[in-house]
PLY file of the C-alpha trace (Angstrom):
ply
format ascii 1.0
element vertex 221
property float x
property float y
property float z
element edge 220
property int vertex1
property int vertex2
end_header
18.47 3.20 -3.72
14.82 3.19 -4.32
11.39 1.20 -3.31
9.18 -0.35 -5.82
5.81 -1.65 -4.81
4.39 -5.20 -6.25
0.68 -5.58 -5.19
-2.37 -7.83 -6.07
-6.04 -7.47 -5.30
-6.87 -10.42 -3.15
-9.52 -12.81 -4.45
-10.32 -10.40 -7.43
-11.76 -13.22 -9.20
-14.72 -12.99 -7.10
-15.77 -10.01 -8.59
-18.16 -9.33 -11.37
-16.32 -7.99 -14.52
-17.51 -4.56 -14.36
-16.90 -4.32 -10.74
-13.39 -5.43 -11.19
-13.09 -3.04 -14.13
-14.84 -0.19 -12.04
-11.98 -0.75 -8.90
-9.41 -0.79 -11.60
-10.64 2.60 -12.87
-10.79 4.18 -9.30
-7.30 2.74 -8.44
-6.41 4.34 -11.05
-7.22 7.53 -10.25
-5.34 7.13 -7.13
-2.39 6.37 -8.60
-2.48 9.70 -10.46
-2.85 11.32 -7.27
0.57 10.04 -5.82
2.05 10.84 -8.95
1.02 14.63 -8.57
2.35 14.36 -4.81
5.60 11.94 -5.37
7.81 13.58 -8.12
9.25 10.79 -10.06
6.53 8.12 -8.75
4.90 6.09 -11.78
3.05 2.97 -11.82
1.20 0.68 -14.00
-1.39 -1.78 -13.80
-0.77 -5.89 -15.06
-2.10 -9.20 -15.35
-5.47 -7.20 -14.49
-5.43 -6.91 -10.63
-2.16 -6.33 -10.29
-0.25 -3.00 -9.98
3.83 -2.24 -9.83
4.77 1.12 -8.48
8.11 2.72 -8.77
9.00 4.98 -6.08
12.11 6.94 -6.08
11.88 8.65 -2.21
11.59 5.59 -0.95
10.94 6.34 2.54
7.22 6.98 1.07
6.78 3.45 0.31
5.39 2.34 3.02
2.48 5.09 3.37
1.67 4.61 -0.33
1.26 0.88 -0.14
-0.83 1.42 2.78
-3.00 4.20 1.35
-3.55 1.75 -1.59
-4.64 -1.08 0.96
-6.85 1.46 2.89
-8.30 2.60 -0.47
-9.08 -0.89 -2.05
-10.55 -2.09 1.27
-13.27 0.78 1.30
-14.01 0.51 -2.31
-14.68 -3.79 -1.48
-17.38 -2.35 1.26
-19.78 -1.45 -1.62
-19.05 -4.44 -3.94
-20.46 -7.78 -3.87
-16.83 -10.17 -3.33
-15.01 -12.41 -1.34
-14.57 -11.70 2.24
-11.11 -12.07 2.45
-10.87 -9.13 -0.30
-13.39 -6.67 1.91
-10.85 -7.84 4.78
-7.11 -7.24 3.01
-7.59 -4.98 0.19
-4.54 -6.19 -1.76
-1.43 -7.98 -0.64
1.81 -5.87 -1.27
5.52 -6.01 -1.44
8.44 -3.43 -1.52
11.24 -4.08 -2.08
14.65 -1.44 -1.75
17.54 -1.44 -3.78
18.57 -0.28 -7.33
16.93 -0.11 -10.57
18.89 -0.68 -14.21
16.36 1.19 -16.07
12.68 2.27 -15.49
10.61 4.69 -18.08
6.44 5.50 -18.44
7.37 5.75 -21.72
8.69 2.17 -22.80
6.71 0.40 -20.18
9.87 -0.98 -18.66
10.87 -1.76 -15.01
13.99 -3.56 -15.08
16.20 -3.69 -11.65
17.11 -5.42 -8.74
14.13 -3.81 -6.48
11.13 -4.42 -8.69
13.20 -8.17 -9.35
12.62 -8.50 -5.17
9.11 -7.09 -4.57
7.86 -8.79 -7.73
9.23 -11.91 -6.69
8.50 -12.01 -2.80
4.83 -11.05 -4.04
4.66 -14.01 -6.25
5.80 -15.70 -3.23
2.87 -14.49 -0.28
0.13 -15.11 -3.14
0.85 -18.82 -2.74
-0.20 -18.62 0.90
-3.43 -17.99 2.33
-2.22 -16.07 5.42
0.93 -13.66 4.44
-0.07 -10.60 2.87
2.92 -8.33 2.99
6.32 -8.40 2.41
9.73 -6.44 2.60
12.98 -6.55 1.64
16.33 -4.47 0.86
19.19 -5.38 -1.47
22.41 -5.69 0.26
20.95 -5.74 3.75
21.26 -8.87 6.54
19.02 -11.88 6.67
18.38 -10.70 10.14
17.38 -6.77 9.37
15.50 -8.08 6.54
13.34 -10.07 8.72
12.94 -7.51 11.22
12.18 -4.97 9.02
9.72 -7.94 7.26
8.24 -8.09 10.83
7.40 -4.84 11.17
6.00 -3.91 8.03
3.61 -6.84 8.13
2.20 -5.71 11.98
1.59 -2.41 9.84
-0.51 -4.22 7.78
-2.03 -6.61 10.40
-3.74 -3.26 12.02
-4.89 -1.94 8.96
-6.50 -5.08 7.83
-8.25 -5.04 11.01
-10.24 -1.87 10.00
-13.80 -1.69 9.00
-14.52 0.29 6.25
-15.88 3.36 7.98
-12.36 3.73 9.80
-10.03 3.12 7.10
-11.97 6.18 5.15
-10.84 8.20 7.92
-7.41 6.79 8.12
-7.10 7.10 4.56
-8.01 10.55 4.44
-5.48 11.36 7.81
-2.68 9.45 6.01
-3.08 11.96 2.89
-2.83 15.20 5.34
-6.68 16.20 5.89
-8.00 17.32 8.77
-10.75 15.50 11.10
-13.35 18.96 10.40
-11.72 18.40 6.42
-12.58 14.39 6.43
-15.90 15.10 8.29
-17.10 17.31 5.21
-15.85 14.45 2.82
-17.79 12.04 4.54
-20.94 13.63 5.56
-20.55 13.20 9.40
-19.56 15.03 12.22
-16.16 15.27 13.56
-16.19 13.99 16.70
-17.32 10.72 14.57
-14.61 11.25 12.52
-12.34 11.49 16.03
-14.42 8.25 17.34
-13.10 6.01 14.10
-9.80 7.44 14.35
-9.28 6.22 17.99
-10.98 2.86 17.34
-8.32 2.97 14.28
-5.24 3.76 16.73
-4.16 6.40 14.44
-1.54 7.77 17.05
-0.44 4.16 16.93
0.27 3.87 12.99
1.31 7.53 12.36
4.20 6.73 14.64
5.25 3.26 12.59
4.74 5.10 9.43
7.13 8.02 10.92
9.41 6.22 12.21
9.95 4.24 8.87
10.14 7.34 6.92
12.90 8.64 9.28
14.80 5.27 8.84
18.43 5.63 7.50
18.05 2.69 5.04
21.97 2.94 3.55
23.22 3.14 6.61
21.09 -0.37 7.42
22.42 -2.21 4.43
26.14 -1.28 5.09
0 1
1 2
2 3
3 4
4 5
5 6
6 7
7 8
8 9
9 10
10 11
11 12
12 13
13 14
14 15
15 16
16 17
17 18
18 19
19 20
20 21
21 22
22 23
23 24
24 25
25 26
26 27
27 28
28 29
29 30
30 31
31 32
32 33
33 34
34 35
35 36
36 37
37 38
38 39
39 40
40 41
41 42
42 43
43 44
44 45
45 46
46 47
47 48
48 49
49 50
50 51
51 52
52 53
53 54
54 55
55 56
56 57
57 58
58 59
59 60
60 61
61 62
62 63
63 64
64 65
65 66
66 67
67 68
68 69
69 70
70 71
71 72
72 73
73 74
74 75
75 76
76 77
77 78
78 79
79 80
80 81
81 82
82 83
83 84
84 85
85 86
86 87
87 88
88 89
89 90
90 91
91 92
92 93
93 94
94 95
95 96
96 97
97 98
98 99
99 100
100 101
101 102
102 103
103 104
104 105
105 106
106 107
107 108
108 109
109 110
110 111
111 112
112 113
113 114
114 115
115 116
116 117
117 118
118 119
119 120
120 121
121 122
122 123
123 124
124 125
125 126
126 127
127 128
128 129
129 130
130 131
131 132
132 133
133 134
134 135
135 136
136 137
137 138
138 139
139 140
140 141
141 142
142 143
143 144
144 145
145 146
146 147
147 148
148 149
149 150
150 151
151 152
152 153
153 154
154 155
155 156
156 157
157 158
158 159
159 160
160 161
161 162
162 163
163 164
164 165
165 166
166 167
167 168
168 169
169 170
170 171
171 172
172 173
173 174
174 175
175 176
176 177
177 178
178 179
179 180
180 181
181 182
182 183
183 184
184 185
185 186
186 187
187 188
188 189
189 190
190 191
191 192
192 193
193 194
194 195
195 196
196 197
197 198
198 199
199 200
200 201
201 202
202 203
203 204
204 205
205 206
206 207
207 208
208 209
209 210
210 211
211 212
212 213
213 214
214 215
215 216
216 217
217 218
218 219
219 220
């Protein structure tokens, strides 16, 4: 089994063209980052505000589709758009299960999982208040929903940041340190320990653990 992410900018139309081409570029480069930390992660960007992610530990899913919500919401801060964009970052969907063949090199995702995240993303762009999604192959109706559930109060808290404390999430989620993030930011740590609390940190470092600790075969049967 493995996780693929499906994700969108919201409301990227409501960007300029060089804005839109400048987030691209940065996303980019944080993309490459995972790849450097995730062996076997790869990912691509379509349609033009759209990326698909392939991520073979899939516990990390989770974290990494967050990370790219916390990173796309601070980058909206400095660009003239659409509320709802400075607000959500990007709506994404994972989806678990198997892939029948996946390769940089051809450009190819083809598989159950990206089949479910692609198409339960298609699904939450339609709507004007769902923004994240989850589901496994093989699993109940009823754990998919839970798990659904969960995953989307994840992403309820985090779209409740400003921009000043999802920097400092951000930088938490990747491993720095509050006197580390401080430096980054050009402020002092007990500001950086202010916008963490505010953030309830403690509160999603716990979901994110606890989902990376899930037995997800054992779920499906």
């Amino acid at each position: 089994m493995i996780a693929t992410i499906s994700a969108d900018i919201v409301r990227s139309t409501s960007l300029r063209t060089e804005d839109l081409m400048l987030l691209r570029d940065r996303l980019w480069g944080l993309l490459e980052e995972f790849e450097k930390d995730s062996p076997g992660f790869w990912a691509r960007i379509v349609r033009g505000d759209s990326v698909e992610c392939v991520v073979p530990t899939y516990h990390d899913s989770l974290r990494l589709a967050i990370l790219i919500k916390l990173f796309v919401k601070m980058q909206a801060e400095r660009l003239d758009c659409h509320e709802l964009l400075r607000r959500h970052g990007i709506r994404f969907s994972i989806g678990m299960g198997d892939l029948d063949y996946a390769d940089r090199k051809d450009d190819i995702i083809n598989g159950e999982a990206i089949y479910i995240s692609g198409r339960n993303l298609d699904e939450i762009s339609r709507s004007s208040s769902i923004f994240t999604a989850f589901e496994m192959a093989n699993a109940s109706k009823s754990i998919n929903e839970i798990m659904d559930s969960y995953v989307a109060l994840i992403g309820n808290l985090v779209d409740s940041y400003s921009a000043k404390q999802a920097e400092v999430v951000f930088y938490k989620l990747f491993g720095y340190k509050e006197k580390e993030i401080g430096e980054r930011l050009g402020i002092y740590q007990s500001s950086v320990n202010t916008r963490s609390g505010q953030a309830q940190w403690g509160l999603l470092r716990t979901a994110i653990r606890d989902f990376e600790e899930m037995n997800f075969e054992r779920i499906c049967g």
